[in-house]
VOPAGU-2260 file (C-alpha; in pm, 1 decimal, decimal comma):
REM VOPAGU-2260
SITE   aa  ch    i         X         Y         Z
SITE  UNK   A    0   -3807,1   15485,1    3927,8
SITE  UNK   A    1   -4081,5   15788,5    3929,0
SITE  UNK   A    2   -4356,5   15715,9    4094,1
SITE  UNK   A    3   -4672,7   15678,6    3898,8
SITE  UNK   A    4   -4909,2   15794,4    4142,9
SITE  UNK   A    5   -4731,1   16131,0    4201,1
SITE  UNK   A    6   -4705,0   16188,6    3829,6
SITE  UNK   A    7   -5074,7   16148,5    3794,4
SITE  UNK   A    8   -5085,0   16382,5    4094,5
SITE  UNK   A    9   -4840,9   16646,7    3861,1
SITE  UNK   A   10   -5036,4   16579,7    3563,9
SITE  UNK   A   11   -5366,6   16663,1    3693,4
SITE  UNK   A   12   -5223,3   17042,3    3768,6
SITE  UNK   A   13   -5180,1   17140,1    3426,9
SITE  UNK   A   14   -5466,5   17309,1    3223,2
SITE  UNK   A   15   -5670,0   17137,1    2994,6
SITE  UNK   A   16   -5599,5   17323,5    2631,1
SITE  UNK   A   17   -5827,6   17297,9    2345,4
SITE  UNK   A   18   -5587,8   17114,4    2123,4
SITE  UNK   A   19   -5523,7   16822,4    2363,8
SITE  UNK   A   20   -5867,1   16727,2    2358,1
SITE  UNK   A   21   -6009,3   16835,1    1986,0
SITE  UNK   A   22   -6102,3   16501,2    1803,8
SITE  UNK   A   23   -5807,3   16363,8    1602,8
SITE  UNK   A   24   -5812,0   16252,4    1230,0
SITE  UNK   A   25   -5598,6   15973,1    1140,5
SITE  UNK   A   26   -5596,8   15681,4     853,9
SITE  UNK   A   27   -5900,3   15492,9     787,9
SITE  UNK   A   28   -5713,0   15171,6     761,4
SITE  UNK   A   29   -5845,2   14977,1    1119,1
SITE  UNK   A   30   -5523,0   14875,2    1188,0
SITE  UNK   A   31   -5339,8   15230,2    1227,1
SITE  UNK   A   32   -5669,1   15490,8    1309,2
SITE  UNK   A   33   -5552,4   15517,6    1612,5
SITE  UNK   A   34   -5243,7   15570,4    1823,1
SITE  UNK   A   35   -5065,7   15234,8    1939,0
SITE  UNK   A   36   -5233,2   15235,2    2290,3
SITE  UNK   A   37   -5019,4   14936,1    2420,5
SITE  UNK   A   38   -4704,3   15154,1    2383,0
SITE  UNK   A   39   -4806,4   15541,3    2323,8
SITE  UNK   A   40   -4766,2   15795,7    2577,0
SITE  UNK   A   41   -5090,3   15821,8    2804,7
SITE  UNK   A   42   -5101,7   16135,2    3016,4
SITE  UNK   A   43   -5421,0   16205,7    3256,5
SITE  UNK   A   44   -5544,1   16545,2    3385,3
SITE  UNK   A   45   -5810,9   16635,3    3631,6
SITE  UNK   A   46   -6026,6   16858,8    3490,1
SITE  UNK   A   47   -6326,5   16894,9    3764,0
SITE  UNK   A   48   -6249,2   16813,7    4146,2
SITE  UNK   A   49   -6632,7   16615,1    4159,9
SITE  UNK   A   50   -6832,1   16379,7    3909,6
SITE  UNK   A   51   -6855,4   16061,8    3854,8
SITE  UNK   A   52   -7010,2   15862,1    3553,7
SITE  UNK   A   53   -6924,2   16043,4    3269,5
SITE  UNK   A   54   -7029,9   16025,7    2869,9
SITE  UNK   A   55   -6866,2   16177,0    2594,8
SITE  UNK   A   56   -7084,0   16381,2    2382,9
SITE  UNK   A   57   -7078,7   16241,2    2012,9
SITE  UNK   A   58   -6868,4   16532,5    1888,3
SITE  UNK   A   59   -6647,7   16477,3    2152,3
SITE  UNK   A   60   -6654,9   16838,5    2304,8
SITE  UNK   A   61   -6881,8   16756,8    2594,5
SITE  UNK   A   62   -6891,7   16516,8    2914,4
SITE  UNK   A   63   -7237,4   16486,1    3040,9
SITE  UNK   A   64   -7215,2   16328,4    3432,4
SITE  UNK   A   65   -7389,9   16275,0    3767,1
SITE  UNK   A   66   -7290,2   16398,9    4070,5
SITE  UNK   A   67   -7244,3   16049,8    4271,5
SITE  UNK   A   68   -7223,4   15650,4    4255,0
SITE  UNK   A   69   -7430,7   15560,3    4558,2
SITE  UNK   A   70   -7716,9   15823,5    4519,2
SITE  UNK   A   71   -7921,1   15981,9    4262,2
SITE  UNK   A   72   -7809,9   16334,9    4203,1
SITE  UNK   A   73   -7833,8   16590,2    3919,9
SITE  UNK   A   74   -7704,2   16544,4    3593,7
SITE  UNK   A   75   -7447,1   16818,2    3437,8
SITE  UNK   A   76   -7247,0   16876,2    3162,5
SITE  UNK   A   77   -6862,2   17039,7    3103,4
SITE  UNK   A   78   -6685,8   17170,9    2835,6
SITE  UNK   A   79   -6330,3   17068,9    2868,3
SITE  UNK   A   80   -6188,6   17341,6    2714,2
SITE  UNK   A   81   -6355,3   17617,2    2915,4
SITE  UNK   A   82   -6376,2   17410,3    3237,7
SITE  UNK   A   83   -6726,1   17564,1    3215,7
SITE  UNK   A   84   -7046,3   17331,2    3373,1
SITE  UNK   A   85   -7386,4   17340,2    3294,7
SITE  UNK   A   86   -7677,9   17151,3    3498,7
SITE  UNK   A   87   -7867,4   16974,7    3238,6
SITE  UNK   A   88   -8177,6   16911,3    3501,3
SITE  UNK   A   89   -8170,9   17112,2    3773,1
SITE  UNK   A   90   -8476,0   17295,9    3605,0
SITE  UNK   A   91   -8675,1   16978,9    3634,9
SITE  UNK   A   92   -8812,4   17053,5    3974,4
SITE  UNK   A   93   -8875,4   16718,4    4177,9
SITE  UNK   A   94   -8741,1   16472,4    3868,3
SITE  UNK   A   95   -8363,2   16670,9    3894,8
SITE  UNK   A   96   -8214,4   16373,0    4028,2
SITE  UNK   A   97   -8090,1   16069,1    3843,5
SITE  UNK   A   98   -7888,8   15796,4    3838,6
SITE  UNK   A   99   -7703,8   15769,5    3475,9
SITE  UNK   A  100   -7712,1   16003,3    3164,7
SITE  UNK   A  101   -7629,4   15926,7    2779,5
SITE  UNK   A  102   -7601,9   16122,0    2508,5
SITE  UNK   A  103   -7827,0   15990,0    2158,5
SITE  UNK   A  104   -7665,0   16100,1    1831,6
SITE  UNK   A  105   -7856,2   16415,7    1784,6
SITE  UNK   A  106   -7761,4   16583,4    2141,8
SITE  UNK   A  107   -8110,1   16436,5    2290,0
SITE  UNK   A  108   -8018,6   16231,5    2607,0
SITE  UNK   A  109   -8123,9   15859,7    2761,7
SITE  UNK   A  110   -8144,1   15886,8    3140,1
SITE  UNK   A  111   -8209,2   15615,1    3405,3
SITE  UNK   A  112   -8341,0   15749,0    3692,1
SITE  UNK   A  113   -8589,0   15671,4    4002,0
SITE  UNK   A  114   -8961,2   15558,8    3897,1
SITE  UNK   A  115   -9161,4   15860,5    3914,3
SITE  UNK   A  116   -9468,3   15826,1    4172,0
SITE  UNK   A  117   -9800,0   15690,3    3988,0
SITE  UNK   A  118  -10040,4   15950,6    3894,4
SITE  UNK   A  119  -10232,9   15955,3    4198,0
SITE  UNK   A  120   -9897,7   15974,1    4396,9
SITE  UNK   A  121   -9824,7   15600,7    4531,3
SITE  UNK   A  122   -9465,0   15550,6    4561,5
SITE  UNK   A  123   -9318,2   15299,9    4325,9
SITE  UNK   A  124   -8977,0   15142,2    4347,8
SITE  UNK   A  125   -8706,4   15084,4    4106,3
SITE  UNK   A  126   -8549,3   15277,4    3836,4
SITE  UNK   A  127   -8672,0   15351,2    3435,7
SITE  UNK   A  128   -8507,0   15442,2    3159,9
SITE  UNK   A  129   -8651,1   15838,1    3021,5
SITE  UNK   A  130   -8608,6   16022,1    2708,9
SITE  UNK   A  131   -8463,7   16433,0    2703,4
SITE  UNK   A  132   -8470,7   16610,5    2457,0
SITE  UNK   A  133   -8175,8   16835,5    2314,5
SITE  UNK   A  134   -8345,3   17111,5    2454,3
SITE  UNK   A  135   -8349,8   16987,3    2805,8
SITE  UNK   A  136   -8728,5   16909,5    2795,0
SITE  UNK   A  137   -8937,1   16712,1    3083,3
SITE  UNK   A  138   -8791,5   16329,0    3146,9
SITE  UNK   A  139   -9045,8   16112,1    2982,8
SITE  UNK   A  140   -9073,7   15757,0    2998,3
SITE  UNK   A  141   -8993,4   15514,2    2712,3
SITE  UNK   A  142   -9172,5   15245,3    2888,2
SITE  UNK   A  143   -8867,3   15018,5    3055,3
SITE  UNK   A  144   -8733,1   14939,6    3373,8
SITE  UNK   A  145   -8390,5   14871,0    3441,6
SITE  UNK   A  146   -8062,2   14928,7    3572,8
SITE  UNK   A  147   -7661,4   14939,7    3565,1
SITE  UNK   A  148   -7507,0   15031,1    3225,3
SITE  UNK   A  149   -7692,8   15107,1    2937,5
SITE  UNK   A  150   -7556,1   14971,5    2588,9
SITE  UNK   A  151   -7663,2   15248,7    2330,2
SITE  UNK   A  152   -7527,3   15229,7    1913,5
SITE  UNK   A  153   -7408,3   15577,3    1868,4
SITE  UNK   A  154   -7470,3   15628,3    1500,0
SITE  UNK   A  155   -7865,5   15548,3    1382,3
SITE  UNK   A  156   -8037,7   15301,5    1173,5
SITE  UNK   A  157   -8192,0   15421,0     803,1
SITE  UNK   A  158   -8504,9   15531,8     999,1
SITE  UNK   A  159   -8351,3   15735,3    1239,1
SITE  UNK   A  160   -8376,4   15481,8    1518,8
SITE  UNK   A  161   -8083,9   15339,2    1752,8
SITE  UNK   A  162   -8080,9   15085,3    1911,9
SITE  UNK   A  163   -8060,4   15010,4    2329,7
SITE  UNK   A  164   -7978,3   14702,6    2545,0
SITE  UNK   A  165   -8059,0   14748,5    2928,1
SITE  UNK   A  166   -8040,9   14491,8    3207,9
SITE  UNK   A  167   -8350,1   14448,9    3487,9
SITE  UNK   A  168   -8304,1   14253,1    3790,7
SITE  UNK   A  169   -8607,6   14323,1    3920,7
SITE  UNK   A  170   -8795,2   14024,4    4039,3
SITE  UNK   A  171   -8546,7   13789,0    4202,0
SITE  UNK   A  172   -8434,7   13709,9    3790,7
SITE  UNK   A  173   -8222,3   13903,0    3550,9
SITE  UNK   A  174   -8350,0   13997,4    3233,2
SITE  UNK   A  175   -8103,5   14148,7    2939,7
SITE  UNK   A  176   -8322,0   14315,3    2675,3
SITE  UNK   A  177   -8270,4   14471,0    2348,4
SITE  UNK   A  178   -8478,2   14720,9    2134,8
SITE  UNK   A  179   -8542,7   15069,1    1887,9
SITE  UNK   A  180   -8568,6   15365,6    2031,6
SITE  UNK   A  181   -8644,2   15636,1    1779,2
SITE  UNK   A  182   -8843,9   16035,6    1894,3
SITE  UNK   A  183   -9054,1   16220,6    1693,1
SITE  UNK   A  184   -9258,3   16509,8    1756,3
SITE  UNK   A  185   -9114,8   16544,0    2106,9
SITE  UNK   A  186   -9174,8   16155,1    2194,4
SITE  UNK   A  187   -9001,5   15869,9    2268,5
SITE  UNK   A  188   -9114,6   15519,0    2135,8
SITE  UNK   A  189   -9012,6   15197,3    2202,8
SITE  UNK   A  190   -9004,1   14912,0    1940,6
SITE  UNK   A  191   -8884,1   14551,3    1885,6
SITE  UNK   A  192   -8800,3   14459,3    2214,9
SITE  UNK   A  193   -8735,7   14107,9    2312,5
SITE  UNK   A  194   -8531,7   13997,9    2589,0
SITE  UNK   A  195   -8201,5   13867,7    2502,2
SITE  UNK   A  196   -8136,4   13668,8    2809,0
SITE  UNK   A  197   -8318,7   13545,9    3044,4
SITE  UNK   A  198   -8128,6   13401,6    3398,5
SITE  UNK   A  199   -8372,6   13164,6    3469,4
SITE  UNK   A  200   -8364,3   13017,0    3136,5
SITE  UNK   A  201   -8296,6   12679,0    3112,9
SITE  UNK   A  202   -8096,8   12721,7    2784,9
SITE  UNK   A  203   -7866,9   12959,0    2976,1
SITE  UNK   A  204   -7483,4   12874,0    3028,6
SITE  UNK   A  205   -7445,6   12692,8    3298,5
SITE  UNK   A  206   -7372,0   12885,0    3644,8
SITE  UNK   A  207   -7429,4   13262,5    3439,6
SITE  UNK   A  208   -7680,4   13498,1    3682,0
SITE  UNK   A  209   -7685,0   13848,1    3618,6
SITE  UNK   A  210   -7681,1   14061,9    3330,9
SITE  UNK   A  211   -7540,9   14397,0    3275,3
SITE  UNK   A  212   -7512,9   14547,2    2959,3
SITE  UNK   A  213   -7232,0   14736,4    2786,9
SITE  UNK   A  214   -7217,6   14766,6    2413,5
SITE  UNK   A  215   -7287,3   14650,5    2036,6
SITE  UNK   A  216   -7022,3   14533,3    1829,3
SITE  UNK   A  217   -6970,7   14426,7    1473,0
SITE  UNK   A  218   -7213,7   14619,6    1329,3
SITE  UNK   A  219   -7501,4   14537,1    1592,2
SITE  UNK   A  220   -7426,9   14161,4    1579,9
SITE  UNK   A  221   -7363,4   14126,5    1908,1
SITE  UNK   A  222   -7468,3   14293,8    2318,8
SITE  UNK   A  223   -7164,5   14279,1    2541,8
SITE  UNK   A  224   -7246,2   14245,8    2896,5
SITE  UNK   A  225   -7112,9   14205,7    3232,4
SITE  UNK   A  226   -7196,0   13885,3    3417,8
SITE  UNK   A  227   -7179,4   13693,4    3729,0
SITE  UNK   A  228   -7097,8   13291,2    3725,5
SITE  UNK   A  229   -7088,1   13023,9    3979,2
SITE  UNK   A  230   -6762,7   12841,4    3971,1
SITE  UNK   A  231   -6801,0   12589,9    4239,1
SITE  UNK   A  232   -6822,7   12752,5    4528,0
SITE  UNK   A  233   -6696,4   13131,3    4437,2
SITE  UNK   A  234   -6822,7   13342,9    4231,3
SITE  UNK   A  235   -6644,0   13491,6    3906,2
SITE  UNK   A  236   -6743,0   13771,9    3663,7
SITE  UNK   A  237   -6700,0   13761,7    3287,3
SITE  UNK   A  238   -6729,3   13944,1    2973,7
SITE  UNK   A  239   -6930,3   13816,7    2721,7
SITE  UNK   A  240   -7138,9   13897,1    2451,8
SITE  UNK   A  241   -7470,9   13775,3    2322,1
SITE  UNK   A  242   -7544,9   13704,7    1922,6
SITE  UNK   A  243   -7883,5   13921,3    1907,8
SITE  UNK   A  244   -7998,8   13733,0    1646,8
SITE  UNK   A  245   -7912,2   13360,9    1737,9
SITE  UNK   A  246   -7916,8   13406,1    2131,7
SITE  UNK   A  247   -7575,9   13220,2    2142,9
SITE  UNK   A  248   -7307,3   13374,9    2418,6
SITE  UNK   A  249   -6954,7   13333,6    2404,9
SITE  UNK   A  250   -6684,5   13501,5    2589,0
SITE  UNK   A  251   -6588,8   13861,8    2527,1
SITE  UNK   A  252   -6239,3   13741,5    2687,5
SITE  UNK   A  253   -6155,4   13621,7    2988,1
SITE  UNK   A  254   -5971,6   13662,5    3294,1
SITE  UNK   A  255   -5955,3   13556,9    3722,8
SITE  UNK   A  256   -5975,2   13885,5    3778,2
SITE  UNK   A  257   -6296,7   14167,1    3849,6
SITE  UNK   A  258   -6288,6   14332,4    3479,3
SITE  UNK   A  259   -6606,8   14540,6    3354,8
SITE  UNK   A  260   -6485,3   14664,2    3015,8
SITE  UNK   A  261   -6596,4   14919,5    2741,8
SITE  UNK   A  262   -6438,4   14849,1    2377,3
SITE  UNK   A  263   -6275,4   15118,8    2185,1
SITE  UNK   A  264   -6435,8   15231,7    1831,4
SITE  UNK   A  265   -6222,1   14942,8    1660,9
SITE  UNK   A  266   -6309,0   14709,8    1896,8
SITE  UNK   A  267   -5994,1   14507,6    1899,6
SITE  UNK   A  268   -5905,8   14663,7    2248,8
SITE  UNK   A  269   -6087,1   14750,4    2579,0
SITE  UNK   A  270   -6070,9   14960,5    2828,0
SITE  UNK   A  271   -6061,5   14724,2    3154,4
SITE  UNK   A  272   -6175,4   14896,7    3515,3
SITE  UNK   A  273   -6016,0   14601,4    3687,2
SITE  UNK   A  274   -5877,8   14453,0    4066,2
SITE  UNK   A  275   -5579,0   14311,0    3863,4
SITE  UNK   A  276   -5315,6   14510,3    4119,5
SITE  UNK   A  277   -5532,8   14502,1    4384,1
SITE  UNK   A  278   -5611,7   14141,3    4404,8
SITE  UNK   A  279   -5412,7   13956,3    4216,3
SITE  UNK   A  280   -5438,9   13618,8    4338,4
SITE  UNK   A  281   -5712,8   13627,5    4579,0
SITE  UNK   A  282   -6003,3   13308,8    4619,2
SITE  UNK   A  283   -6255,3   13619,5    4557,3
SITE  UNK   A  284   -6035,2   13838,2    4284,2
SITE  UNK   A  285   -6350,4   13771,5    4063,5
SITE  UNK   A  286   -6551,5   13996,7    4199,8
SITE  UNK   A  287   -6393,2   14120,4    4503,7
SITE  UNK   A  288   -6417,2   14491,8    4348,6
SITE  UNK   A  289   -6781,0   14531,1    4451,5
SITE  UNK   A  290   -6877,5   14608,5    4798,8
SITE  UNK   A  291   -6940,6   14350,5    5055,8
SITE  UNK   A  292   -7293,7   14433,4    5078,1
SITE  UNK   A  293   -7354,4   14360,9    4705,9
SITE  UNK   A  294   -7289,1   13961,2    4809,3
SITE  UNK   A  295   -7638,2   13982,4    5006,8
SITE  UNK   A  296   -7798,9   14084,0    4645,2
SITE  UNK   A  297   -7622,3   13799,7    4518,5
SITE  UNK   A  298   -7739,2   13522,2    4734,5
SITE  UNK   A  299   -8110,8   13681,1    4575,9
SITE  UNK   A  300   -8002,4   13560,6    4254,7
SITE  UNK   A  301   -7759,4   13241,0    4297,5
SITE  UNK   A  302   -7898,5   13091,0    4579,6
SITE  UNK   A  303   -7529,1   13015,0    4643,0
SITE  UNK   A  304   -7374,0   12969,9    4998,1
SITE  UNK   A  305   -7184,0   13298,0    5079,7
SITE  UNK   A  306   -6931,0   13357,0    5333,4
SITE  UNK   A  307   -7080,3   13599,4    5593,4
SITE  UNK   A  308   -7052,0   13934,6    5617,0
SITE  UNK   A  309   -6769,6   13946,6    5863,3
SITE  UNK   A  310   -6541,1   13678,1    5675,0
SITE  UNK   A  311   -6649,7   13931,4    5364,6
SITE  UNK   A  312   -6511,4   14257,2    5538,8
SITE  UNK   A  313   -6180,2   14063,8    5669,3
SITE  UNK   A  314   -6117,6   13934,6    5340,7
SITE  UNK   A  315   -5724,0   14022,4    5269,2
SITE  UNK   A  316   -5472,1   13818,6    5076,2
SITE  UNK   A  317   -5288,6   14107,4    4947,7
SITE  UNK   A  318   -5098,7   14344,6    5179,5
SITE  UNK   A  319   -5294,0   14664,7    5388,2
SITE  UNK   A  320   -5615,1   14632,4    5151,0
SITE  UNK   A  321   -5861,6   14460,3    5351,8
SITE  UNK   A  322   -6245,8   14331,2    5258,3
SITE  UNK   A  323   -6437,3   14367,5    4958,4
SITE  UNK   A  324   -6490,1   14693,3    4762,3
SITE  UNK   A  325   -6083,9   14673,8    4646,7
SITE  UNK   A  326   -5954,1   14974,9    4434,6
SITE  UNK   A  327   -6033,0   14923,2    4046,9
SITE  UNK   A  328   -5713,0   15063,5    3768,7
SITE  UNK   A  329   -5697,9   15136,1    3416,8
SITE  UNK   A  330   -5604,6   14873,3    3200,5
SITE  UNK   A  331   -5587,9   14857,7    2782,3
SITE  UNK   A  332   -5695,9   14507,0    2721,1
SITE  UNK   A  333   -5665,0   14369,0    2337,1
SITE  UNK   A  334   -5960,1   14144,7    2351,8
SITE  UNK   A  335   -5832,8   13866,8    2135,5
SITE  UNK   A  336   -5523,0   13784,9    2401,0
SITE  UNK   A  337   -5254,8   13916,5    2193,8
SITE  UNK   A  338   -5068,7   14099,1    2441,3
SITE  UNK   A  339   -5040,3   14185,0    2788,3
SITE  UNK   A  340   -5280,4   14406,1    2942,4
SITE  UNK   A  341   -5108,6   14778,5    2982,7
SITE  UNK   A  342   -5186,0   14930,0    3329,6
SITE  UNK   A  343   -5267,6   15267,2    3304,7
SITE  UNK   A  344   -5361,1   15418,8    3654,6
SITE  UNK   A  345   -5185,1   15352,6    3990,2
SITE  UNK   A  346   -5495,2   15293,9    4214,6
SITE  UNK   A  347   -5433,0   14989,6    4330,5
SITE  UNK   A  348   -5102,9   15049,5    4527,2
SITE  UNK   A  349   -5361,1   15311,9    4752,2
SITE  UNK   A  350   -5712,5   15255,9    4872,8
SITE  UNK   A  351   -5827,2   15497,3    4564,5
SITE  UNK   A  352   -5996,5   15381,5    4322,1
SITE  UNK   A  353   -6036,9   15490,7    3916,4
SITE  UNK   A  354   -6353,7   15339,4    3782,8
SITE  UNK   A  355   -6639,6   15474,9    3581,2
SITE  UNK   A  356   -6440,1   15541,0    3271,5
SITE  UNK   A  357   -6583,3   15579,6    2890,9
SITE  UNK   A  358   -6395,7   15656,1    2616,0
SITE  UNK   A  359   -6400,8   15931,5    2319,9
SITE  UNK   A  360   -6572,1   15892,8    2006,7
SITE  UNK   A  361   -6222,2   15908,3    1807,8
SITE  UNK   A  362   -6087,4   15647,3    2066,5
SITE  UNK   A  363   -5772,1   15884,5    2113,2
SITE  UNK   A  364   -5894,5   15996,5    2479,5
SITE  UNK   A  365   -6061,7   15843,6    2746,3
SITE  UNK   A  366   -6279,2   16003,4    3076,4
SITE  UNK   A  367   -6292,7   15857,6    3398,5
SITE  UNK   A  368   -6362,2   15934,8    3786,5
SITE  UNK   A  369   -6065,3   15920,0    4097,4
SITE  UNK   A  370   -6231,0   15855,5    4418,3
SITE  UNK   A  371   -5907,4   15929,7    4673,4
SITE  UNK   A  372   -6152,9   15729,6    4959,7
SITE  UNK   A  373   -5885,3   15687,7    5219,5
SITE  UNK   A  374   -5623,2   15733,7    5040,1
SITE  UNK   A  375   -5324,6   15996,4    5201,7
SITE  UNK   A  376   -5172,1   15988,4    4883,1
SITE  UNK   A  377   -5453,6   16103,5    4647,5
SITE  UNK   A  378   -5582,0   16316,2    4883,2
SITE  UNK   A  379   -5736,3   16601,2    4714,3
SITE  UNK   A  380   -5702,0   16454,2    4362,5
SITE  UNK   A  381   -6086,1   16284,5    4348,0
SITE  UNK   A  382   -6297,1   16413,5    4051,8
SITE  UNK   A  383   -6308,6   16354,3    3658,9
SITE  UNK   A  384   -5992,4   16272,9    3474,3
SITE  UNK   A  385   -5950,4   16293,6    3123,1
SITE  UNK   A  386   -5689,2   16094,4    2946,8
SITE  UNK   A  387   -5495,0   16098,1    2640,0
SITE  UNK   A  388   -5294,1   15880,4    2440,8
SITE  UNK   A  389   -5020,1   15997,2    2223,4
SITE  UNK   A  390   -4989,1   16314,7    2434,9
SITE  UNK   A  391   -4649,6   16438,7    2576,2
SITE  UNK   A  392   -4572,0   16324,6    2913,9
């Protein structure tokens, strides 16, 4: 049998042409306006050897990304039919560096990035969310903190508006919170918020701590996010969403396994970043994914006994991969349990990793980051990915 991980390898050598990744029409009926992903080809291809965190521009000719996972670093932006990059805030002096970048509907961006200092220059901590304009204006403040993932509807409301979901663990407590963002004139404002969820809620399902957001669905019904639950004495993460208007939350779908997961346009399937492969039947498979040092920022918020740090690093009940921080694959997920999940990357048979992935606004590719780590095998190969379903192998 061919091996997966070198065909990736062979895959990511050929150029990147126009046509592969111009967005596709197909049928408006739900049910067939897109390729079968659970049995169409899927072919990936590096097309920059660094970046991480991608987002596809809403015309889908554009990936806007950041530089690094574990610091704050410029944002840029390719064209992945020229291979050309742009920096989209290198100009900005002292507030160049962030830590995620979105694109809004109209080619204006949402950025979280470090607090800037207080006008008479004391230091503050944390990170805020800041508006850009199209025109790669200053950052400026909507007015909320937060972090992780930020959920963002892509198309506007009658007045222009979108609207945002962001999570905030500042605080010891995790906060999920939902609200307008509309410009005018140059200027961001904020309206409507109201916090979603609140972890130290009473009314809160039992054992749920933190709260990362993800997405709408159904029309703005509903904020997926990613959560954390206490299940005796282990911790497991979940999907779920939250009913914006009656506060109810319900499972996205679930699984053992460590799955953070963005839903296609239709939003019968998802695209799973999971440990499935490389932790498959581990006590800690729920989360074992994140690195062993993010267990000490969950003891802040669960209050839960943890193992220790050592017992955390020697954790291995699957072959050579040893400890937390276990390599995340590519996965298409239908949501509703229908079928199996269809493995898409090969990361977990390595110590590489695929993670940080987003898909197209036609659903018909998807754009993700390789980080080779130790890896002898994928040596070489780190960087952004873009892949395609329906394309010739």
């Amino acid at each position: 049998m061919p091996n997966p991980i070198r065909r990736l390898i062979r895959a990511a050598a050929l150029p990147v042409t126009v046509a592969a990744l111009a967005p596709q029409a197909h049928a408006q009926d739900p049910e067939t306006a897109h390729p079968d992903y659970m049995a169409a080809p899927f072919s990936a291809k590096r097309v920059l050897d660094w970046g991480t965190r991608p987002d596809w521009s809403p015309d889908g000719t554009k990936i806007a990304f950041t530089e690094a996972e574990s610091r704050n670093t410029p944002a840029h932006e390719l064209d992945p039919a020229t291979g050309k990059v742009r920096c989209l805030t290198c100009h900005l002096g002292g507030q160049k560096d962030v830590t995620r970048i979105y694109y809004l509907y109209d080619g204006s961006f949402l950025i979280l990035a470090p607090r800037r200092p207080a006008a008479d220059g004391t230091p503050v901590r944390g990170q805020e969310l800041y508006w850009m304009s199209s025109g790669l204006g200053p950052l400026l403040p909507i007015g909320a903190k937060g972090f992780g993932e930020i959920a963002i509807t892509r198309t506007p409301d009658t007045d222009g508006a979108v609207r945002i979901a962001w999570g905030d663990a500042a605080n010891n407590n995790s906060l999920l919170t939902m609200a307008k963002l509309s410009w005018a004139q140059g200027k961001p404002v904020l309206s409507e918020e109201r916090v979603l969820y609140d972890a130290r809620s009473p009314d809160k399902p039992e054992g749920m701590t933190v709260a990362e957001a993800y997405g709408f669905m159904d029309e703005g019904r509903y904020v997926t996010f990613y959560t954390i639950f206490e299940k005796g004495d282990v911790l497991d993460d979940e999907m779920v969403k939250v009913d914006v208007e009656t506060g109810a939350i319900t499972p996205l779908y679930t699984s053992p396994a460590h799955t953070e997961t963005h839903l296609f346009p239709d939003e019968r399937y998802g695209l799973e970043e999971s440990n499935r492969a490389s932790d498959p039947d581990g006590k800690w498979r729920g989360l074992s994914s994140h690195p062993a040092r993010f267990m000490a920022f969950m003891a802040t918020r669960t209050g839960l006994d943890l193992p220790s740090p050592e017992e955390l690093e020697d954790y291995a009940p699957h072959g050579a991969n040893v400890g937390f921080d276990r390599p995340f694959d590519l996965y298409m997920v239908r949501i509703d349990g229908s079928q199996e999940p269809r493995r898409l990357t090969s990361m977990g048979d390595t110590t590489a990793t695929a993670r940080q992935s987003v898909i197209s606004p036609d659903g018909v590719h998807i754009a993700y980051a390789v980080d080779p780590r130790e890896s002898p095998e994928i040596a070489g190969q780190g960087g952004l990915y873009i892949g395609t379903f329906g394309a010739a192998q």
